[in-house]
Backbone as ProteinMPNN parsed JSONL, in Angstrom:
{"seq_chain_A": "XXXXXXXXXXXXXXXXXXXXXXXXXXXXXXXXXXXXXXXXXXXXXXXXXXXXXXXXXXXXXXXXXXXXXXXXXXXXXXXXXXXXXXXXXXXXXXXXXXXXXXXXXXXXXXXXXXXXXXXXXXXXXXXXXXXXXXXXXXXXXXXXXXXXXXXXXXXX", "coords_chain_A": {"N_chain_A": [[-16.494, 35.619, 17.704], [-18.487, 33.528, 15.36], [-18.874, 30.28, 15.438], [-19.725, 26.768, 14.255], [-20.978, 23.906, 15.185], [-21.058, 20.068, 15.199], [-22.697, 17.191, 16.338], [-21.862, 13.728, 16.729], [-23.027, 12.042, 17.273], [-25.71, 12.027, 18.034], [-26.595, 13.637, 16.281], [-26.972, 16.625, 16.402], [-27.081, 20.292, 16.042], [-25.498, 23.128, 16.317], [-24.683, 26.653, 16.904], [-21.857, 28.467, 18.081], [-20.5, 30.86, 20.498], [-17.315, 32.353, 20.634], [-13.874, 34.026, 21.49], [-11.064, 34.709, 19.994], [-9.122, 33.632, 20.946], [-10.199, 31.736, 22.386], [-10.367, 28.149, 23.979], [-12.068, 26.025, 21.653], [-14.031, 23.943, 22.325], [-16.943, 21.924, 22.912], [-19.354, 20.683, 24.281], [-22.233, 18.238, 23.475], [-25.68, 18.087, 24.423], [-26.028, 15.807, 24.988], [-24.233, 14.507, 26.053], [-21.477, 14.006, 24.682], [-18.515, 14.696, 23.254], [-18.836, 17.912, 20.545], [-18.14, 17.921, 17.374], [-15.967, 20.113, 15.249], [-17.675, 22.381, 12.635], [-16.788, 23.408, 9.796], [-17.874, 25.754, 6.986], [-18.539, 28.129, 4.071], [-18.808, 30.729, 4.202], [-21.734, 33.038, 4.176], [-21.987, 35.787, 1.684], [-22.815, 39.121, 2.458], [-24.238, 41.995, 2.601], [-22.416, 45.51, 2.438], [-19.778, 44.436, 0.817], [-16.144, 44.962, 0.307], [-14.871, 44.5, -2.876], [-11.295, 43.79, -4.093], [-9.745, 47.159, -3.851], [-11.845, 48.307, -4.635], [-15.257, 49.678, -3.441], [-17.191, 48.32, -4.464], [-19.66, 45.614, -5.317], [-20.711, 42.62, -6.447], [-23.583, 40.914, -6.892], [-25.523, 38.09, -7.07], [-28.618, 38.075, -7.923], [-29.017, 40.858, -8.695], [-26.877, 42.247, -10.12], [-23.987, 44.627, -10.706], [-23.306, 46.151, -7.286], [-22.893, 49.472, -6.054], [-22.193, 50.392, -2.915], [-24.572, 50.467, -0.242], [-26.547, 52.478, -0.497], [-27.291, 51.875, -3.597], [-27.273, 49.462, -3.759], [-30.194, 49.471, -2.017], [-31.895, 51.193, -3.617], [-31.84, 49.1, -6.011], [-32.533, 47.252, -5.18], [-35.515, 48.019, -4.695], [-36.21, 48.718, -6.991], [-36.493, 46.133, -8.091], [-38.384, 44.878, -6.65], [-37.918, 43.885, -4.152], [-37.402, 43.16, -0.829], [-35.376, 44.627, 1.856], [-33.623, 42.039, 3.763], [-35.6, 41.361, 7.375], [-35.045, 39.774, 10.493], [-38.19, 38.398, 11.393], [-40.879, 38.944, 13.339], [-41.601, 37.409, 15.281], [-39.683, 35.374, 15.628], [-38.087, 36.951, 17.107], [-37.553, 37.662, 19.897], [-36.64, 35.131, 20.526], [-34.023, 34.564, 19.627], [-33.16, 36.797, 20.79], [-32.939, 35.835, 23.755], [-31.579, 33.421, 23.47], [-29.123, 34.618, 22.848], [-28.534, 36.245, 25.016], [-28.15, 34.265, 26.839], [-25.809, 32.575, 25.358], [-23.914, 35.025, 26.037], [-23.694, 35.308, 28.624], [-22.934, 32.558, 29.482], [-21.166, 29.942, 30.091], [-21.508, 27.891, 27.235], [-20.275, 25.375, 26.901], [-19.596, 24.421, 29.711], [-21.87, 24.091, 31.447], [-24.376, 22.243, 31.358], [-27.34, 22.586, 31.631], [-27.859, 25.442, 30.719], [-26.851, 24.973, 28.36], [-28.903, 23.453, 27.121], [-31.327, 24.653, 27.482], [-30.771, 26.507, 26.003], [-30.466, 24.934, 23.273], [-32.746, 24.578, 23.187], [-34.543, 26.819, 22.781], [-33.913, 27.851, 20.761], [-35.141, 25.256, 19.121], [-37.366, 26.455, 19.778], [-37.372, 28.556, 18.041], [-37.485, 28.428, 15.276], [-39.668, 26.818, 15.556], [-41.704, 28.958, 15.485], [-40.988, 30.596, 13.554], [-42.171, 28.426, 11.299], [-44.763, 28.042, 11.566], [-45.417, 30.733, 11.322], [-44.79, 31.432, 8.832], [-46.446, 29.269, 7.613], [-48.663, 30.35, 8.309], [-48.698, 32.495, 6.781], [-48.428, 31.586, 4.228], [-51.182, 30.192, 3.79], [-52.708, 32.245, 3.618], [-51.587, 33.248, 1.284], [-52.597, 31.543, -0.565], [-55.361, 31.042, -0.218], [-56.06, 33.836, -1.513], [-55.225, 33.302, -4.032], [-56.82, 31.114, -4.615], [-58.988, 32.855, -4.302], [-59.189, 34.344, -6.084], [-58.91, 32.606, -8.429], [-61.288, 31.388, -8.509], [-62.905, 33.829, -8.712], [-62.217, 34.293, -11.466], [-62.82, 32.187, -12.844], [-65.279, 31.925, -12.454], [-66.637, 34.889, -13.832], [-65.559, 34.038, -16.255], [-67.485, 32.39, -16.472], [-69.817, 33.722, -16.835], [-71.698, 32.613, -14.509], [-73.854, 33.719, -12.087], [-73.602, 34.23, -8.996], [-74.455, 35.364, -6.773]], "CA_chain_A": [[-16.838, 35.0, 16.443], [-19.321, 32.493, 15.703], [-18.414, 28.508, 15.104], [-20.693, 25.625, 14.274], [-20.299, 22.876, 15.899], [-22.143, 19.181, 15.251], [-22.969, 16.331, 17.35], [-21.506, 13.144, 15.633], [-23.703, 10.63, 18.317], [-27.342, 12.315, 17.853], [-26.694, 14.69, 15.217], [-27.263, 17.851, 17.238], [-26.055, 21.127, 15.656], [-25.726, 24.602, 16.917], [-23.144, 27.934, 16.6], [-21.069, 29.051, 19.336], [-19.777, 32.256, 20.405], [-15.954, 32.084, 21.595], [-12.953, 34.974, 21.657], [-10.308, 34.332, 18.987], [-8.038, 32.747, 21.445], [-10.622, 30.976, 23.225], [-10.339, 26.98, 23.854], [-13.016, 25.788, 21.093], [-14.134, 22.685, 22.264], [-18.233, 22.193, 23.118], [-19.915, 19.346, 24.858], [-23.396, 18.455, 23.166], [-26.238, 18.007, 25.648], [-26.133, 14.271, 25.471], [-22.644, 14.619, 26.258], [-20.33, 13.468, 23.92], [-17.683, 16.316, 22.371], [-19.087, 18.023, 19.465], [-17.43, 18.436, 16.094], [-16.002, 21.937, 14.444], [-17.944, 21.691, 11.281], [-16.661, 24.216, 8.71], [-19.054, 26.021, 5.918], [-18.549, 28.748, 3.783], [-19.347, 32.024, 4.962], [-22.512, 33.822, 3.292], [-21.934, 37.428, 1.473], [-24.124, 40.186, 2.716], [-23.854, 43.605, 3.224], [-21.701, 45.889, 1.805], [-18.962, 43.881, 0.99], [-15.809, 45.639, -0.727], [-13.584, 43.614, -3.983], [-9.636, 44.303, -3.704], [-9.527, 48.073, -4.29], [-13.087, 49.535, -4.372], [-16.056, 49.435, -2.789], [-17.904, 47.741, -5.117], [-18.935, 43.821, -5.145], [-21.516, 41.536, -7.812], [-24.556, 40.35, -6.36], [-25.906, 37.081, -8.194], [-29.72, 38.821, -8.549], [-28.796, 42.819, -9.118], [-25.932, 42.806, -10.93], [-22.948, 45.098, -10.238], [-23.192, 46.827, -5.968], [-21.847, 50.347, -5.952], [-22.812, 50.425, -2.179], [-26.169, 50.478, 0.472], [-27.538, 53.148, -1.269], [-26.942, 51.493, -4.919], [-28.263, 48.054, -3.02], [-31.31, 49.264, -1.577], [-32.331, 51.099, -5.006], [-31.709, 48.074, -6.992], [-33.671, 46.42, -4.615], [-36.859, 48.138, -4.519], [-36.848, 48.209, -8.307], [-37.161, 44.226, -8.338], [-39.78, 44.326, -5.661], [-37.33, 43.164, -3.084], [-36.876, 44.17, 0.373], [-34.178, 44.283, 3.085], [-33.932, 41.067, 5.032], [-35.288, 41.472, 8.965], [-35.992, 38.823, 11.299], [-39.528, 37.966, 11.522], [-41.458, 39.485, 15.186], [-42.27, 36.205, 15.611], [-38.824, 34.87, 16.593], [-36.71, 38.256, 17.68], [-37.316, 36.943, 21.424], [-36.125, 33.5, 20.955], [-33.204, 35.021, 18.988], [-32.312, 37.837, 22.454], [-32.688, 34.859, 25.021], [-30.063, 32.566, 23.028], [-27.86, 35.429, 22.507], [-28.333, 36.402, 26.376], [-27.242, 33.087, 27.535], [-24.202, 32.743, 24.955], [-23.476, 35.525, 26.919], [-23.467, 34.842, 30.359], [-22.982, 31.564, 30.076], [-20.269, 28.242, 28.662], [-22.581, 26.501, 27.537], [-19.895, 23.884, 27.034], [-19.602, 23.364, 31.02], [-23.243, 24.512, 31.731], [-25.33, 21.499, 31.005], [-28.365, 22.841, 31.771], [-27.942, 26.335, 30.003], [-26.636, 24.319, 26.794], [-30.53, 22.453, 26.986], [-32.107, 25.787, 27.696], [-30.005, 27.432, 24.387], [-31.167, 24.414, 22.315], [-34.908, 24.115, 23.525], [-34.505, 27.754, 22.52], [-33.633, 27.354, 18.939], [-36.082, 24.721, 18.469], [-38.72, 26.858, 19.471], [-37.812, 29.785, 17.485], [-37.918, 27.357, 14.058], [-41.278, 26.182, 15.192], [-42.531, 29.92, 15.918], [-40.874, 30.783, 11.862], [-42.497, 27.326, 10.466], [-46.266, 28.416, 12.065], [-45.435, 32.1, 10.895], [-44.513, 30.629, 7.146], [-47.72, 28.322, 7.041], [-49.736, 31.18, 8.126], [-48.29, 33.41, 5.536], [-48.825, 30.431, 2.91], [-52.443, 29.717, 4.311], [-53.517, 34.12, 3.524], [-51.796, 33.313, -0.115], [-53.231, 30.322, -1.3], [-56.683, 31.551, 0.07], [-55.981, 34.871, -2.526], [-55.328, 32.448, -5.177], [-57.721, 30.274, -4.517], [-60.313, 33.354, -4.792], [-58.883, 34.776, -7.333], [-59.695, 31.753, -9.543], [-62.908, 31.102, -8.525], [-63.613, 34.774, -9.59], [-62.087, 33.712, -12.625], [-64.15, 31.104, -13.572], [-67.036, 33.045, -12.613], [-66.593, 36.008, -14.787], [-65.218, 33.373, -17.539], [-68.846, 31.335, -17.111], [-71.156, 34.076, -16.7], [-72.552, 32.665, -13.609], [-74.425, 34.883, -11.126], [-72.989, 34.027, -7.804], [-75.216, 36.655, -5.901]], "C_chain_A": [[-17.714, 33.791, 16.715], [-18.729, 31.073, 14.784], [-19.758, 27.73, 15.291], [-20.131, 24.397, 14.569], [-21.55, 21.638, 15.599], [-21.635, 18.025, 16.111], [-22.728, 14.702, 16.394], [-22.336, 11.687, 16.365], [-25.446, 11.033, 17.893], [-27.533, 13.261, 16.841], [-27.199, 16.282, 15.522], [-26.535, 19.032, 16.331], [-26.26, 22.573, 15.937], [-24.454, 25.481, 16.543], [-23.024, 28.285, 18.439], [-20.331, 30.294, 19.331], [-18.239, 32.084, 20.81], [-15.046, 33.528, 21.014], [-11.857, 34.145, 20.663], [-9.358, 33.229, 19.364], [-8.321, 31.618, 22.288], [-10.488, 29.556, 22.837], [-11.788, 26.328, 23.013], [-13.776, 24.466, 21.087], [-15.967, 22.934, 22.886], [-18.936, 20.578, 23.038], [-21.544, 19.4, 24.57], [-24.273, 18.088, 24.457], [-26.459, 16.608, 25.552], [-24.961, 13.901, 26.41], [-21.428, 14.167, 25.895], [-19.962, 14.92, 23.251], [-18.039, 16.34, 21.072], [-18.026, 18.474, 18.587], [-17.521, 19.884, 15.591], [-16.802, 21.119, 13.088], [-18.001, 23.505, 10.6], [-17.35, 24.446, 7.477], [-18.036, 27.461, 5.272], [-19.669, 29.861, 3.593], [-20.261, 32.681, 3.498], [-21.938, 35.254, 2.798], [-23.402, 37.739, 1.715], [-23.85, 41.513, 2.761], [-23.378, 43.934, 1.933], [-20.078, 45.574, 1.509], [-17.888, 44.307, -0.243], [-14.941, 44.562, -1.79], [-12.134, 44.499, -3.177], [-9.908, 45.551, -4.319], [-10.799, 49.07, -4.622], [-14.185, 49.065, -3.751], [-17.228, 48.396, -3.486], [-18.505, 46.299, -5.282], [-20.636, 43.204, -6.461], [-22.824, 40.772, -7.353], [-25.483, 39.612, -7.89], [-27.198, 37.848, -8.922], [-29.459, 40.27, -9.062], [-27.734, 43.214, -9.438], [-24.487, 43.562, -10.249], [-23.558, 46.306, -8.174], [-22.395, 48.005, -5.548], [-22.05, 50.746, -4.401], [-24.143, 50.912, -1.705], [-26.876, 51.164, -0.356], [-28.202, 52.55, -2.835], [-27.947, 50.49, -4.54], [-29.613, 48.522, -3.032], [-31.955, 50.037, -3.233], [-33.092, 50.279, -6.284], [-32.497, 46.823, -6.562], [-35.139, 46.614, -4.721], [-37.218, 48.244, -6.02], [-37.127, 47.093, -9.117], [-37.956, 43.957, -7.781], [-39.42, 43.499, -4.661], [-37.237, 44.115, -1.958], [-35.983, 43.565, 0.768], [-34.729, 42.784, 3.704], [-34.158, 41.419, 6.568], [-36.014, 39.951, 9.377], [-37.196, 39.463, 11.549], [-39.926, 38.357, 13.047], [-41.723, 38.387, 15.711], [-40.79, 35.331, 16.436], [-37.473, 35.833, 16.978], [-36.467, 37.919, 19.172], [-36.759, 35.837, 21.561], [-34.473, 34.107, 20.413], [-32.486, 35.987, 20.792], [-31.928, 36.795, 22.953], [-31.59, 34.256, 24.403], [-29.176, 33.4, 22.876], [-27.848, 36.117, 24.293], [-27.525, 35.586, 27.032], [-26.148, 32.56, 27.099], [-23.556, 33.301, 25.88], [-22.981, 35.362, 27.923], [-23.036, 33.521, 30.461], [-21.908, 30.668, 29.672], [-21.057, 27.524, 28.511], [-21.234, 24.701, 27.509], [-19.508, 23.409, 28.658], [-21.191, 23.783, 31.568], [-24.078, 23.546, 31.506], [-26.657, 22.182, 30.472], [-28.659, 24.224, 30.715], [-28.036, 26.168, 28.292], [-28.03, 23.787, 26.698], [-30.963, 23.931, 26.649], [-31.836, 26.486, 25.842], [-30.917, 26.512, 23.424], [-32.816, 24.357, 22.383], [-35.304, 25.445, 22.684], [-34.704, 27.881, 20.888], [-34.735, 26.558, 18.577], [-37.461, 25.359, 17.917], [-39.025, 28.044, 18.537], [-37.998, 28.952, 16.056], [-39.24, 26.583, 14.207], [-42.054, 27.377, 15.065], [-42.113, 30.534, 13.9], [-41.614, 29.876, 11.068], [-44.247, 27.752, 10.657], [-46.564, 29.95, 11.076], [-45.693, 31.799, 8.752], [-45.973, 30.293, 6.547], [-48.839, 29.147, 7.074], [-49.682, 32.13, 7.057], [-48.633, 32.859, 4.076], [-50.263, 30.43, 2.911], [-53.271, 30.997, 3.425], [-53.098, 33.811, 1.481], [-52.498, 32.215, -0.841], [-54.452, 30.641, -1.212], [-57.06, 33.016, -0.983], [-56.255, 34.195, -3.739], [-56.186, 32.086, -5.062], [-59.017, 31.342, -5.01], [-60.206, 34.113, -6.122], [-59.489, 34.014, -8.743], [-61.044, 31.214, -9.502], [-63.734, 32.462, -8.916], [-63.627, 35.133, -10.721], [-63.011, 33.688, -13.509], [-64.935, 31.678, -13.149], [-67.755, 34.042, -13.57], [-66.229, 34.775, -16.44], [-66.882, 32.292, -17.817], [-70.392, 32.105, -17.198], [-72.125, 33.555, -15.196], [-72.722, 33.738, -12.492], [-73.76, 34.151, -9.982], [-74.038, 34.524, -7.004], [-76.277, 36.192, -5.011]], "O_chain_A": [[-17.79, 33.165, 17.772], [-18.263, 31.064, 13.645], [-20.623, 27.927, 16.144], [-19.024, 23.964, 14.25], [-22.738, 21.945, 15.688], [-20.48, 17.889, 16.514], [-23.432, 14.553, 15.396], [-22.19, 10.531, 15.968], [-26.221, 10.173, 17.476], [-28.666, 13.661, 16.577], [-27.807, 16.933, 14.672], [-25.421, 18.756, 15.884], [-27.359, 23.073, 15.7], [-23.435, 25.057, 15.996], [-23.736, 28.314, 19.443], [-19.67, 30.723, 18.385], [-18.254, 31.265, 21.73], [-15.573, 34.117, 20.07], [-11.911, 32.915, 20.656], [-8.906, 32.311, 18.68], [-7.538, 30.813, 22.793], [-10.458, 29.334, 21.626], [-12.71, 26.106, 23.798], [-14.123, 23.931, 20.034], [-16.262, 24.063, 23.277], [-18.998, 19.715, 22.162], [-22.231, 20.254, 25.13], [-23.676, 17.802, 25.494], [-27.367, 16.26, 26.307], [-24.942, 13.087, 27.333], [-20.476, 13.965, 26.649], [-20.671, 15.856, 22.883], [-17.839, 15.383, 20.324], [-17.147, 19.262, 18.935], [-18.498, 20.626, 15.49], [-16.704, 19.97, 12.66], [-18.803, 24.418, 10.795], [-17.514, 23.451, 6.771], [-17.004, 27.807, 5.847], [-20.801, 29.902, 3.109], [-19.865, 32.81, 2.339], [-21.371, 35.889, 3.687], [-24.488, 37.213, 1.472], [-22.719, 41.794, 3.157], [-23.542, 43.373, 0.849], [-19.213, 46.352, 1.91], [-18.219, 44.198, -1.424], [-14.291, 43.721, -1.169], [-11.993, 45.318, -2.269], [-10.366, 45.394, -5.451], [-10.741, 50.285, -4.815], [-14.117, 47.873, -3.453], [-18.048, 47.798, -2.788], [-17.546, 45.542, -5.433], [-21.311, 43.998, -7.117], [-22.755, 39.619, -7.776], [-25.868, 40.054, -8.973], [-27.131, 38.223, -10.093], [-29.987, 40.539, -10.142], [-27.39, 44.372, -9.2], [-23.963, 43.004, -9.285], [-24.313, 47.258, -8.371], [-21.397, 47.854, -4.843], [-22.126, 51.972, -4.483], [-24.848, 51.618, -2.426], [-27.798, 50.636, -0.978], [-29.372, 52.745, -3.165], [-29.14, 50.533, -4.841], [-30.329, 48.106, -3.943], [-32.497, 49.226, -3.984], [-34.058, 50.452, -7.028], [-32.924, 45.845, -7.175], [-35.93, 45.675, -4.818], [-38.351, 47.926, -6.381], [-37.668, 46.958, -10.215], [-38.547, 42.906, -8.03], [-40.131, 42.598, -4.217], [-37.07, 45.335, -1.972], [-35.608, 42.438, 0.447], [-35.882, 42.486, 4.015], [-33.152, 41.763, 7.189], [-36.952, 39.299, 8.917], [-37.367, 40.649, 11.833], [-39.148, 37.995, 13.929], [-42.176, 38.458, 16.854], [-40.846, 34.806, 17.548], [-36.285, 35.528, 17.091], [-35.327, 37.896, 19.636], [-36.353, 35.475, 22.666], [-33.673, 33.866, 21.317], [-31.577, 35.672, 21.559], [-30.741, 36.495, 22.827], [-30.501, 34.61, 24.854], [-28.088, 32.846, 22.715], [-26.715, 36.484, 24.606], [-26.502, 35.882, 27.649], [-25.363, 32.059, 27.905], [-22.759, 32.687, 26.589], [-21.766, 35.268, 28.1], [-22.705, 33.193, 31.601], [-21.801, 30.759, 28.449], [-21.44, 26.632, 29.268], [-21.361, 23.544, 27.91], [-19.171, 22.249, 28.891], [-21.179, 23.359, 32.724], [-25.127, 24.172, 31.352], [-26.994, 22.318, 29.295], [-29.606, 24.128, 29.935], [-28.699, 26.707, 27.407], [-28.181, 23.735, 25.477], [-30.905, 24.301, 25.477], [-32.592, 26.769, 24.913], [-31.893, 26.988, 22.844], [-33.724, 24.1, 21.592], [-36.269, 25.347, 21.926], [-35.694, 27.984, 20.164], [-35.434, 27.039, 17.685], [-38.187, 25.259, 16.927], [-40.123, 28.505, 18.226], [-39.209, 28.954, 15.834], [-39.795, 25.911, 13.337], [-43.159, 27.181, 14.56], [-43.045, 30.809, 13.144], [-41.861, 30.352, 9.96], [-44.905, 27.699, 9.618], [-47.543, 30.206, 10.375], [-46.552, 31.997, 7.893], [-46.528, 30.732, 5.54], [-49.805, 29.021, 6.321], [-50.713, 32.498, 6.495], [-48.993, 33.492, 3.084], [-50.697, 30.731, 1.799], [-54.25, 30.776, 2.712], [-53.904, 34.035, 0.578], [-52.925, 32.478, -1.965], [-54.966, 30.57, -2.328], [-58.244, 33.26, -1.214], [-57.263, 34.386, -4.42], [-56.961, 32.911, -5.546], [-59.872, 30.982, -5.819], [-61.07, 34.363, -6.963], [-60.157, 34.454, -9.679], [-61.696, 30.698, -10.41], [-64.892, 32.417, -9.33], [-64.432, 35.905, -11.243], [-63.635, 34.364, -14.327], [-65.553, 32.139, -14.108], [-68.921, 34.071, -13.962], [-66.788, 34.949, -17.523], [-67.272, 31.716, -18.832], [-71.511, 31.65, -17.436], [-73.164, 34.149, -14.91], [-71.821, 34.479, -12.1], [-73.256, 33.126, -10.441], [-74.569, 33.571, -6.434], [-76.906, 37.0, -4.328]]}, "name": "protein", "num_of_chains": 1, "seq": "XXXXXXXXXXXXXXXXXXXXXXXXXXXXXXXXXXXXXXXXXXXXXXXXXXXXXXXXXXXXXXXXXXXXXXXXXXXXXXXXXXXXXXXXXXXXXXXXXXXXXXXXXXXXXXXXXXXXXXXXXXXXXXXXXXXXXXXXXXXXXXXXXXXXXXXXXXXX"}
């Protein structure tokens, strides 16, 4: 299972992997012991009510399962959520070294994990701005062909 844990000296915050019975304690990389910090857990999926499969999704209404979902999805013009190609590698490596590693006696691995993370939130924030950059540039011509057609001028 995964735990979040924050840093109550530099404000550091990351998730941790541990075994149900495992000792949950996690040393930030400055090195002072980080804090459990408790959230409430997202719904996703196919998630059932007491007694049927069924569950309420805030945008699409009643969820008779996946099939029902994805349906109800593509007739709002929504898709499935996937991570972005842009940070599926930064995403493996931190889930490699969970793996193999504690980061809470690992110093060095715990750096490596966070350097990790940073960079996949700079490689989504670049991805974003370029994605913003292609629509605003649509818009942008869009209304200048607008006003073109709305003034009669020749352009040509």
């Amino acid at each position: 299972m995964f735990y979040s844990f924050e840093c109550d000296e530099c404000g550091h915050a990351d998730d941790y992997s541990f075994g149900m019975n495992d000792d949950k304690k996690v040393d930030c990389v400055c090195g002072v012991a980080m804090r459990r910090v408790f959230s409430i857990p997202g719904l996703t999926g196919d998630l059932p009510t007491i007694g049927s499969w069924n569950y309420l999704d805030p945008s699409l209404g009643e969820i008779n399962g996946k099939a029902d979902r994805t349906e109800k999805m593509k007739r709002a013009g929504l898709k499935e959520w996937h991570e972005p190609e842009c940070t599926v590698k930064y995403t493996k490596e931190r889930k490699k070294i969970r793996e193999t590693t504690d980061l809470s006696r690992d110093k060095g691995a715990a750096h490596e994990h966070n350097a990790l993370g940073r960079e996949k939130s700079e490689a989504r924030t670049r991805e974003v701005a370029k994605s913003n950059k292609k629509e605003i540039s649509k818009h942008v011509e869009g209304a200048i062909r607008k006003a073109v057609q709305q003034t009669g001028m020749d352009v040509s």
